[in-house]
N, C-alpha and C positions, 0 to 999 in steps of 0.2 A: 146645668153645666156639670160636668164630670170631674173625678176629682183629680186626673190628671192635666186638665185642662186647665184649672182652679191655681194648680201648681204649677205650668209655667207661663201663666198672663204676665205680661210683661216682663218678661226672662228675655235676655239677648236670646240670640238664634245660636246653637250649637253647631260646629263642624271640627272634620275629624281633628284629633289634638297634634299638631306637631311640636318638632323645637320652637318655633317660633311662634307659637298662640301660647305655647307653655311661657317659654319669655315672657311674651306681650302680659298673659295675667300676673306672675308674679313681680313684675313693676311696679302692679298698682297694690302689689299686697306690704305695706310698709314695716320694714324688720329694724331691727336694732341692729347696731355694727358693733361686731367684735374682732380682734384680733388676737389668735391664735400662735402661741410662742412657743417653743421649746429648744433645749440646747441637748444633741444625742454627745456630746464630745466633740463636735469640731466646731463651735460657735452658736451665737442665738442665730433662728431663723424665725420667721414669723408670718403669716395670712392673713387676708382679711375673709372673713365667714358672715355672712350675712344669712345661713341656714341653720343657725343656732337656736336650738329648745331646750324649755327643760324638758326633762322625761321620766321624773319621779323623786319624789321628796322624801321619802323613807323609803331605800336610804337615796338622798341626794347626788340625782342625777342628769347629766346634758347629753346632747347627741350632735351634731354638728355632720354635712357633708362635706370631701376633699374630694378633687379630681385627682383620679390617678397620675395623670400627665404634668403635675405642678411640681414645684420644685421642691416643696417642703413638704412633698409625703416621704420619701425616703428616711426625714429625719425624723417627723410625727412617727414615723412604723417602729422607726430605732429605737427611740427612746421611753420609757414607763411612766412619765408625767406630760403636763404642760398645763398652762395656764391662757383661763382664758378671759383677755382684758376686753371688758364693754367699755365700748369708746364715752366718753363725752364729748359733750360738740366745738370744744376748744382744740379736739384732736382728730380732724378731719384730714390734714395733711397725713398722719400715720395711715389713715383709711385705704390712702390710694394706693390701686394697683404699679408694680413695678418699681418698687423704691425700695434702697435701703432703708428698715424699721429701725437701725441700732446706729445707723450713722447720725451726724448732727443735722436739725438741730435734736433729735429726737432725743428725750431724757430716756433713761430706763434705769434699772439695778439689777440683780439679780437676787433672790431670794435663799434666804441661809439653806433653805435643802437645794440651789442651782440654777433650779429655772430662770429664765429673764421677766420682766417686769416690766411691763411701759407704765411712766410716770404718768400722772394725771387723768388716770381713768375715772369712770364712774362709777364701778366696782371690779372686781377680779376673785376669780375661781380658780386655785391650784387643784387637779384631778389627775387621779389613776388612769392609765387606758387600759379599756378592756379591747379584747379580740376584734378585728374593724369587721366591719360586714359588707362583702360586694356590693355594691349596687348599681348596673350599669357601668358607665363610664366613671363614678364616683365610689369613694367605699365611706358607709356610715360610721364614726367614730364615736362611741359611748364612754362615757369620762367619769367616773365617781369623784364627786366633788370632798375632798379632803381639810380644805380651806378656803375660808372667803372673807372679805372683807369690802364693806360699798361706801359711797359719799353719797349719801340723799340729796345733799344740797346740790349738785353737778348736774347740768340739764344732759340727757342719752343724746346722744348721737343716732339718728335713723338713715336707710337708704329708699327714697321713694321714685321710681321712674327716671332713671340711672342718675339721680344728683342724689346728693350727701344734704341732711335739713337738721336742725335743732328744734328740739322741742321747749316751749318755755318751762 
């Protein structure tokens, strides 16, 4: 047997990649929910990002994508911080697309340098933004993380094949 044969036995079958086999695989690829905050001066506004990594520990850093087309790039562009809260699985309602994050019942504060702050995360990162970077219809945003603080004991929030799950 050949060693590229060796290498896809038992491999699904490949075809060409569109939007929708792109969707289709990262469904099954299960990420952590976070929600992204920041206030440029006329209010919090907030995302949910579920393309969140980190991208380097010395010095400590995340990367995250936004679509250009959403409502809260103009503010993320505005503004030189945000924070970004990983959900725990008690805050799956914050998760959802289309809602207000700041309205009730949602707790939050704002943090002594401004930013917002959703209550009851799992942990949170206040970060720098550096310069976003195109990408397609989305631009990659690189955050130097300045501040953090997590709850061990809080089960993460994930998104797996478009439902919201807890992890024990």
């Amino acid at each position: 047997m050949t060693a590229s044969l060796r290498q896809t036995q038992g491999a699904p079958r490949a075809r060409a990649a569109d939007g929708d086999l792109f969707r289709t695989v990262f469904r099954g690829h299960p990420p952590g929910v976070a929600v992204i905050t920041t206030d440029a001066g006329v209010g919090p506004v907030g995302f949910t990002a579920t393309s969140l990594a980190s991208l380097s520990a010395e010095p400590p850093m995340v990367v995250f994508a936004i679509s250009s087309g959403t409502s809260a790039w103009p503010h993320l562009q505005a503004d030189e911080t945000f924070v970004v809260n990983l959900l725990s699985s008690a805050q799956e309602d914050v998760a959802r697309s289309g809602i207000d994050r700041f309205a009730e019942p949602t707790r939050w504060t704002a943090l002594p340098t401004g930013e917002p702050l959703l209550d009851g995360g799992r942990a949170w990162l206040r970060c720098a933004t550096r310069p976003p970077i195109e990408a397609g219809d989305h631009f990659l945003i690189v955050g130097l993380v300045l501040e953090a603080a997590t709850d061990p004991a809080a089960a993460p929030l994930i998104y797996h094949d478009r439902t919201f799950h807890a992890l024990p």
